[in-house]
C-alpha positions as CSV (number, residue, x, y, z in Angstrom):
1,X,124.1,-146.8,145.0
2,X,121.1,-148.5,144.4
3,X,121.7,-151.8,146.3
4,X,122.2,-152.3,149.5
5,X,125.6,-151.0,150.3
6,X,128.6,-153.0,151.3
7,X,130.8,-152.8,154.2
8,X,134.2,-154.5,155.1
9,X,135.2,-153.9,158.6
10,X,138.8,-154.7,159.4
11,X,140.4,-155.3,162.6
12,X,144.4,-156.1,162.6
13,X,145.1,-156.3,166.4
14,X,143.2,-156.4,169.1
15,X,145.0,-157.8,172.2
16,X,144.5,-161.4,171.4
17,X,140.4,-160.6,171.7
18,X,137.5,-161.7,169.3
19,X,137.2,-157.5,168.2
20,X,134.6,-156.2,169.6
21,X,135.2,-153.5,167.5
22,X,133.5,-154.9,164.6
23,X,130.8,-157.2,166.3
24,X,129.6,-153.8,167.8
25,X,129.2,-151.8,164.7
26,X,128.3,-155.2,162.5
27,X,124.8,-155.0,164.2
28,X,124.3,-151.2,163.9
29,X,125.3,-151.7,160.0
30,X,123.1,-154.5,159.4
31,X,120.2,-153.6,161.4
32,X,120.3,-150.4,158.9
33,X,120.5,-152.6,155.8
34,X,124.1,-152.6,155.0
35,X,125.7,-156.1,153.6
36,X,128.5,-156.7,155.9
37,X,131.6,-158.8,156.1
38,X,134.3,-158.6,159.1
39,X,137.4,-159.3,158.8
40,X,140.0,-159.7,161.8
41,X,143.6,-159.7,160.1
42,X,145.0,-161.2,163.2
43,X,143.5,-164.7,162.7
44,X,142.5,-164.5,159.0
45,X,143.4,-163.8,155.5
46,X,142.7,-160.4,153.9
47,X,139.3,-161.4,151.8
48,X,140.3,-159.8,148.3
49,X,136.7,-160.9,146.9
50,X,135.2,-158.8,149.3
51,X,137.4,-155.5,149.2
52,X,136.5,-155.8,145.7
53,X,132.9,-155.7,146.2
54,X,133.1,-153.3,148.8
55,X,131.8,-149.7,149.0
56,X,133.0,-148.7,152.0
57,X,136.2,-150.2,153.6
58,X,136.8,-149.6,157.5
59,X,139.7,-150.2,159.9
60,X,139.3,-149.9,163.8
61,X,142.4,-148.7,165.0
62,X,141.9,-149.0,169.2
63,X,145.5,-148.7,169.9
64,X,148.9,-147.9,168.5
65,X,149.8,-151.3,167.7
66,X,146.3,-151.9,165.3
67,X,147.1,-148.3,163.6
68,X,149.8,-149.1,162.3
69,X,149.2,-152.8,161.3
70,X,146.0,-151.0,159.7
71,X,148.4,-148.6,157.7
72,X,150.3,-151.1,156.2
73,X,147.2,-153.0,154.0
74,X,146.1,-149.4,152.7
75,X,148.0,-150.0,149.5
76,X,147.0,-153.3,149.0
77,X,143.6,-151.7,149.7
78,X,143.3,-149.0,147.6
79,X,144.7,-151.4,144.6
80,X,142.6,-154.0,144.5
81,X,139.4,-151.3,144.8
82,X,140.4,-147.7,144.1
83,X,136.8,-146.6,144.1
84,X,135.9,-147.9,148.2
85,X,135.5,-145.3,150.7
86,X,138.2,-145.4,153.1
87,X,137.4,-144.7,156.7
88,X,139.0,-145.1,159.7
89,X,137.5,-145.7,163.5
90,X,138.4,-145.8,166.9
91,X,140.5,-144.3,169.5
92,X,143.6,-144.1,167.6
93,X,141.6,-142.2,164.4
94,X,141.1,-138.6,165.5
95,X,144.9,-138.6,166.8
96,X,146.5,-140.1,163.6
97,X,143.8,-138.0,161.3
98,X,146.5,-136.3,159.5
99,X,148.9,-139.4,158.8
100,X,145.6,-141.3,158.1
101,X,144.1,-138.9,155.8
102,X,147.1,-138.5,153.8
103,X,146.9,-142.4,153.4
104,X,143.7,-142.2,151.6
105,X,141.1,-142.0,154.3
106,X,137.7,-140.1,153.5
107,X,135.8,-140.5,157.1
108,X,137.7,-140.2,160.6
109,X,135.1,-141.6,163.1
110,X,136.3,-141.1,166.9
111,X,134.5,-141.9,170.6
112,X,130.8,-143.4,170.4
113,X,131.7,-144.4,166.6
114,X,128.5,-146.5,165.4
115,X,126.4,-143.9,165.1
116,X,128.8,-142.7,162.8
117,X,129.3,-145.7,160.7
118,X,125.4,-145.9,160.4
119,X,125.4,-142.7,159.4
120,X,128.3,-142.7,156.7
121,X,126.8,-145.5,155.0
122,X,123.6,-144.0,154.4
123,X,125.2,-140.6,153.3
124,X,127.6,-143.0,150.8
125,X,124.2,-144.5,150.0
126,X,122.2,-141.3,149.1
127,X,125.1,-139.5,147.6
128,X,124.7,-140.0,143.5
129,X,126.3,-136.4,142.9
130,X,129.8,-137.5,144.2
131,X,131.2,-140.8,143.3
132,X,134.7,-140.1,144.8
133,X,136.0,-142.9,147.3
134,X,136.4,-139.4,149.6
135,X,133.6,-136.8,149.8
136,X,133.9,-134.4,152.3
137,X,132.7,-135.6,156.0
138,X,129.8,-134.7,157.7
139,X,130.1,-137.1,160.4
140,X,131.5,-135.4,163.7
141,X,135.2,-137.0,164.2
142,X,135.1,-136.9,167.7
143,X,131.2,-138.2,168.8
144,X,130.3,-138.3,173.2
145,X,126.5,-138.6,172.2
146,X,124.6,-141.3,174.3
147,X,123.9,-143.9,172.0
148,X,121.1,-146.9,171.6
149,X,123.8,-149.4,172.4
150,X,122.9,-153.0,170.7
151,X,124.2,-156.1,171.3
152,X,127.0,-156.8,168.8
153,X,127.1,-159.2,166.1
154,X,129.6,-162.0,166.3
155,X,128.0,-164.7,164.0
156,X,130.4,-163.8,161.2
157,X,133.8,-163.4,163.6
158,X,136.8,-166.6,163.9
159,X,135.8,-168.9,166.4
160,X,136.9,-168.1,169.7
161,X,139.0,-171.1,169.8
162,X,141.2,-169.4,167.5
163,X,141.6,-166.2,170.0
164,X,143.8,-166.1,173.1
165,X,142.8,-168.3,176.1
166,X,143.0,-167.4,179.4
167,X,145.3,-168.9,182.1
168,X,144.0,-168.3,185.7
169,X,145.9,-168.5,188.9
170,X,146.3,-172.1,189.8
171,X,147.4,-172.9,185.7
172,X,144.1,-173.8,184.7
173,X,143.5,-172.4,180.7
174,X,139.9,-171.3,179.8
175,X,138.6,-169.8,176.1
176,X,137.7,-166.6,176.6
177,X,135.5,-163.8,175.7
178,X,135.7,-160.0,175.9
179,X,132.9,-157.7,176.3
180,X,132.6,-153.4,177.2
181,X,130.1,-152.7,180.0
182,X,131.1,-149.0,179.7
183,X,133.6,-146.3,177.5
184,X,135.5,-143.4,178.1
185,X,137.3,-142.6,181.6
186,X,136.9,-140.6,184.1
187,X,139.9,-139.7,184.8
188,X,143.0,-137.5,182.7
189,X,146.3,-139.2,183.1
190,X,148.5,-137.8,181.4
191,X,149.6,-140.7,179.1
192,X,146.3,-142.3,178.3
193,X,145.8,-142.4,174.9
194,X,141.6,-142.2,176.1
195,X,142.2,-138.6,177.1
196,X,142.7,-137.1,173.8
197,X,139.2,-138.0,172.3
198,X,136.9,-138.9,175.6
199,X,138.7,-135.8,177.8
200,X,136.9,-136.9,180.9
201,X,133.6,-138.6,179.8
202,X,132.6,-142.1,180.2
203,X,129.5,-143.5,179.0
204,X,128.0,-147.0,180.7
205,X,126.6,-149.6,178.3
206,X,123.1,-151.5,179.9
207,X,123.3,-154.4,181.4
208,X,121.2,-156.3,179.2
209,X,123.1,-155.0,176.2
210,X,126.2,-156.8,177.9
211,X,124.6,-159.3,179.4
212,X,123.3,-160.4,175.9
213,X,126.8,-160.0,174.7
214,X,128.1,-162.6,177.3
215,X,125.5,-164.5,176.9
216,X,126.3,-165.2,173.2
217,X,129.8,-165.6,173.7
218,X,129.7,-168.3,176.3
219,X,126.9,-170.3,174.2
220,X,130.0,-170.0,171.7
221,X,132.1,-171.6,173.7
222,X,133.4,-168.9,176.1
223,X,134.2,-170.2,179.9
224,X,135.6,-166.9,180.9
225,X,134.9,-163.1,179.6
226,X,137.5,-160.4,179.9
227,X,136.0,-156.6,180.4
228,X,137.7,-154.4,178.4
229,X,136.6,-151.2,180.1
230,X,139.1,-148.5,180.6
231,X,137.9,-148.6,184.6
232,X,135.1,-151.3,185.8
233,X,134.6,-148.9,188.8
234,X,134.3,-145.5,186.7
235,X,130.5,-146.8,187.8
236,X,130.6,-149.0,191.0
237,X,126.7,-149.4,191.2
238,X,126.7,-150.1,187.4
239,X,129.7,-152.4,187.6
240,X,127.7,-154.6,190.6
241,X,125.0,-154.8,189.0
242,X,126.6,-156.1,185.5
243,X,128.5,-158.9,187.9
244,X,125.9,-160.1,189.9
245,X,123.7,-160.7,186.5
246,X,126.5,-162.3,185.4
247,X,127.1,-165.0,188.2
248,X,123.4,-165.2,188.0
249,X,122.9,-165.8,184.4
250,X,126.3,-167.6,183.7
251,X,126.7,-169.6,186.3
252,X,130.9,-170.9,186.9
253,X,132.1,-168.4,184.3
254,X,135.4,-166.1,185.2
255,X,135.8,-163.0,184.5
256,X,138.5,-160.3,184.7
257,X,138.7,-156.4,185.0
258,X,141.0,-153.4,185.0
259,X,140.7,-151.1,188.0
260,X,142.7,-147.9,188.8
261,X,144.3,-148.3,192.3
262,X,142.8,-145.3,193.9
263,X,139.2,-147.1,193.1
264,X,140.4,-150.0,194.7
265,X,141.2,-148.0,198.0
266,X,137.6,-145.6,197.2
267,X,135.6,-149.1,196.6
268,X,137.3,-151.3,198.4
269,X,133.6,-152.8,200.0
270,X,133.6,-153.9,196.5
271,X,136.1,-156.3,196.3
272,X,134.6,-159.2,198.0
273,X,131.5,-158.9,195.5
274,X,134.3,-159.1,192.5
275,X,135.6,-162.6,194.3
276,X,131.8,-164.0,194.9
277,X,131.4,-163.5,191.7
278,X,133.8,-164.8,189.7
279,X,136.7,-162.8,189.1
280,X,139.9,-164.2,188.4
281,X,142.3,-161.3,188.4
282,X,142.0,-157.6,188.9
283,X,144.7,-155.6,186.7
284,X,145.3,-152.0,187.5
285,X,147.6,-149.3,185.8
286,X,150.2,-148.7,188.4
287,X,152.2,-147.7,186.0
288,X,155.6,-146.8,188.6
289,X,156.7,-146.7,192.1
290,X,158.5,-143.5,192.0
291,X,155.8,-141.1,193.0
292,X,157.4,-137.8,191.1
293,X,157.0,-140.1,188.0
294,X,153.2,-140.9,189.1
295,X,152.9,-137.4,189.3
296,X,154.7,-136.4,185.9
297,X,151.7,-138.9,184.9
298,X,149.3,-137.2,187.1
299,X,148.1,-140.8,187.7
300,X,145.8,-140.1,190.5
301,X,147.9,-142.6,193.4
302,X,151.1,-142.9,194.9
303,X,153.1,-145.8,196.0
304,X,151.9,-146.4,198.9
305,X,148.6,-146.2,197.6
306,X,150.0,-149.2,195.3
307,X,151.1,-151.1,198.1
308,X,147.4,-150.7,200.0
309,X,145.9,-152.3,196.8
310,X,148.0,-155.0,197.2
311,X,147.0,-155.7,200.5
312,X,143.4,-154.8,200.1
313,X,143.2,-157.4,197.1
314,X,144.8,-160.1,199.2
315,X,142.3,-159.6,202.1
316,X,139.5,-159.8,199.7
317,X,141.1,-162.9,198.0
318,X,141.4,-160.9,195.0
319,X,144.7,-161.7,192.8
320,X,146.2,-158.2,192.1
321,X,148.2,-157.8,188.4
322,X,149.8,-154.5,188.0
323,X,151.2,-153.5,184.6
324,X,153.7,-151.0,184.5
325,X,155.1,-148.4,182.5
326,X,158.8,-149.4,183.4
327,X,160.8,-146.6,181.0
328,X,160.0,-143.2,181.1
329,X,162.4,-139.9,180.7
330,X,162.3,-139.8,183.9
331,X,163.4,-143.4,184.9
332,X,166.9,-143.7,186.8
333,X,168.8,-147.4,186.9
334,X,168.3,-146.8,190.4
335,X,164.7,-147.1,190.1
336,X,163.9,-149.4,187.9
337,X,166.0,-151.5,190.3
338,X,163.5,-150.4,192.7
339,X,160.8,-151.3,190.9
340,X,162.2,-155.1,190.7
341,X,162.8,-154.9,194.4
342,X,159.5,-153.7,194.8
343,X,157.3,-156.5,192.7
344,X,160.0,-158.9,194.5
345,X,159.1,-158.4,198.3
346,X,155.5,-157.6,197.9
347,X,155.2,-161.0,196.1
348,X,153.8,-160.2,192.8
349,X,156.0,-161.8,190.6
350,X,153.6,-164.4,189.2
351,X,151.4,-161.7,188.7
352,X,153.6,-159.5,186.8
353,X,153.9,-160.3,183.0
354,X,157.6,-159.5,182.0
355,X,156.7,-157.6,179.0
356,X,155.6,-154.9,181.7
357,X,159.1,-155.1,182.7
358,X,160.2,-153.4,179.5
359,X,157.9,-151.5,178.2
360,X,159.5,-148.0,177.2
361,X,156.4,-144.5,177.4
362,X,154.9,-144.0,174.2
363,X,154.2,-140.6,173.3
364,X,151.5,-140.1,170.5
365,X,149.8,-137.4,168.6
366,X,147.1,-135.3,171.1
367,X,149.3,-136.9,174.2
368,X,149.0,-134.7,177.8
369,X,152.7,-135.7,178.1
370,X,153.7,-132.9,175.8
371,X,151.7,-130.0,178.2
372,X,155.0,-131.0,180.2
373,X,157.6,-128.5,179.1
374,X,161.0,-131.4,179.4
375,X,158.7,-133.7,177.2
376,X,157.9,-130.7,174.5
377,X,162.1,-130.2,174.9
378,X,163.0,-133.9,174.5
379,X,160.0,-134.7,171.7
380,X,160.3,-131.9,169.3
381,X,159.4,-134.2,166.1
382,X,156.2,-136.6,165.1
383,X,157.3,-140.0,163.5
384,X,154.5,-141.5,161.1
385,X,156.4,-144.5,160.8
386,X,156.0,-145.3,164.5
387,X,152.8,-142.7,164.8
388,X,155.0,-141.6,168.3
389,X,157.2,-138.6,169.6
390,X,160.4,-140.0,169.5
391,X,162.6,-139.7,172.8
392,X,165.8,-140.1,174.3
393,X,167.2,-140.3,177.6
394,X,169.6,-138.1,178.7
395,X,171.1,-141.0,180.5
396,X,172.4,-143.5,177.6
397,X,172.3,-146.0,179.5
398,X,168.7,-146.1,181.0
399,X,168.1,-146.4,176.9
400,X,170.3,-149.4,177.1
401,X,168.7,-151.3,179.8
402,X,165.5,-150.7,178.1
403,X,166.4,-152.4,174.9
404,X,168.6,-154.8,176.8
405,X,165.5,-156.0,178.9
406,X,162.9,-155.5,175.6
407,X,165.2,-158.0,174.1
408,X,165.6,-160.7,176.8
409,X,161.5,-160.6,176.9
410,X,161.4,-161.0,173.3
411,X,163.5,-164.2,173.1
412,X,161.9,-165.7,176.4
413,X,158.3,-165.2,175.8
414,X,157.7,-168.8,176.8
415,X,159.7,-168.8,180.1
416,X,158.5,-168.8,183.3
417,X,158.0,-166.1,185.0
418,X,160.2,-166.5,187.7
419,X,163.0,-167.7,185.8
420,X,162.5,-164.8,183.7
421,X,162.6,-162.1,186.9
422,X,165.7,-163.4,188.3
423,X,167.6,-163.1,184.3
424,X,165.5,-159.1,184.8
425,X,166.7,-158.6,187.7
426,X,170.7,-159.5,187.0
427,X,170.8,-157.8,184.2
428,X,169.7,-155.0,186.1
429,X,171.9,-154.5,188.9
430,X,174.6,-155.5,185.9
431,X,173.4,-152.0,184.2
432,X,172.5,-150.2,187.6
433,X,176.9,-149.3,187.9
434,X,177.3,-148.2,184.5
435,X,175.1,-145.1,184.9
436,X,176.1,-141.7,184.9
């Protein structure tokens, strides 16, 4: 490869976001010489020119959703250039590597990936001997190493006009940008799919990396900037400093963040910088009410903990938006009519997205769920079609709820929310006498 080599990176799904996923490792690639194209298969066409020209080809796969979106263009892939170098990067790699290498993939990157990347290309670069589209990897497939973080490349990346906008309490809609001002967690909840490849470690990117980041993205148009970090208050001194630059520097623009609730309690002289700064919304991964679920979950809070979040937001003037894991093996009609009665009386039901009210525990590949010895019982066989442990509920009818409810969300996406809640909530206590 005597050229300068070329790279197509290839998001399929990433929450509605402009990916940082590929304007993160675009500037590590280019700033070692690579030609590179990006391609976000949410918004845009696959580019069949460029696969064709390509010498390495590279999905990030974040989350369950983008895997499998990313499995289904393999084919289509591998046909129009059977000779690209297949590699696959992200959270969701190492976990799928099996399913992922049987599809054709020659490089599995996991964690801190762009050192990876960099590195691949200029081993695909070097490597004359082997032409294959997959030589054996040398890259690590799981990589913690403290990286020279850049600030990503979006120049080439949809407009953010074509990416999700955000609607803030009060109604008003703002573009919006999304940005990482650290990686990794702490923390080992069971059901995180984080645990699996960062097992504890976090790793904070600099403030000027993100500030940079934020700065480009409002310049673009951005008047609010979602952080995408796991836990904004995995570093509290590093988090306050990243918002007060950024009310400094950017002047009027929002932001939101995800914070577990027992940082909410630990931090809580936080919260009042979070509102002087900007921030719209606080989301945390509550997850369930019912604290021998939290603890199945090993979640790290309980419910009254929950409940103390609430009011601690509210005193700070901070808006609170749980998101739930409504359906687990473990979920009684009972309690999921709690759960409705709970989000009802402590008034979060503006805050509450009704997909949350449905969502059913996903159980992938490396999951903590199955050190649980019911879960290993109930979960015996991997699914590559939906890359998940398949479960049942030894209560039919907590199974029936769940696609009763997933259903009613799906044909009222547009509804609002209270409307929504009340059809939740009768359908509910409908189901709730039917259980055995």
């Amino acid at each position: 490869m005597t050229q300068s080599p070329r790279v197509v990176l290839i998001s399929t799904y990433e929450l509605g976001h402009q990916p940082f996923g590929l304007a993160s490792p675009a500037a590590w690639l280019r700033e070692a010489g690579a030609r590179v194209t990006c391609l976000d298969l949410a918004v845009e066409r696959l580019d069949e020119p460029a696969i064709a020209a390509a010498d390495l080809v590279a999905f990030y796969v974040p989350m369950h959703t983008a895997t499998r979106l990313a499995a289904s263009f393999v084919e289509r892939v591998k046909r129009i250039n059977p000779n690209a170098h297949l590699c696959f990067y992200g959270l969701y790699a190492p976990v799928n590597e099996e399913y992922l290498r049987e599809l054709g993939a020659g490089t599995i990157l996991g964690g801190e990936f762009e050192e990876g990347l960099v590195a691949l290309v200029e081993r695909l670069s070097a490597d004359e001997t082997d032409p294959s589209p997959s030589p054996s990897q040398l890259e690590p497939r799981i990589s913690l190493n403290r990286q020279r973080f850049l600030v990503p490349d979006r120049d080439q990346l949809p407009s953010l006009e074509r990416y999700a906008h955000v609607k803030l309490p009060g109604g008003a809609s703002r573009v919006a940008g999304y940005t990482e001002a650290s990686r990794g967690c702490k923390h080992l909840c069971r059901h995180c799919p984080i645990v699996p490849v960062y097992n504890g470690t976090f790793r904070v990117v600099p403030p000027d990396v993100v500030l940079g980041d934020i700065r480009q993205q409002v310049a673009a148009g951005a008047r609010h900037i979602s952080f995408g970090d796991p836990d904004f208050f995995n570093g509290p001194r590093h988090a306050a400093e990243v918002v007060r630059r950024l009310a400094a520097h950017c002047p009027g623009i929002s932001y939101d963040v995800t914070i577990k609730v027992e940082h909410l309690i630990r931090h809580r002289d936080l919260l009042p910088l979070l509102r002087d700064t900007g921030c719209a919304f606080v989301t945390s991964a509550v997850e369930s009410i019912d604290d021998a679920v939290l603890a199945r979950l090993d979640k790290g809070h309980t419910a009254a903990d929950f409940e103390t979040a609430v009011s601690l937001c509210r005193a700070a003037g901070l808006v609170l938006s749980p998101t739930f894991v409504a359906f687990t093996p473990w979920t009684r009609t009972e309690g999921y009519r709690a759960l409705l009665q709970t989000i009802d009386r402590l008034d979060l039901v503006d805050q509450v997205a009704p997909i949350q009210l449905a969502i059913r525990l996903l159980i992938p590949e490396g999951s903590r769920l199955r050190e649980l010895e019911d879960v290993r019982a109930m979960a015996t066989a991997f699914d590559d079609r939906s890359l998940t442990y398949r479960w049942r509920h030894q209560d039919p009818a907590v199974d029936q709820l769940q696609e009763t409810i997933a259903a009613l969300v799906g044909r009222r996406l547009n509804a609002p929310r209270r409307e929504l809640f009340d059809e939740i909530w009768a359908v509910a206590h409908g189901a709730a006498t039917q259980s055995v």
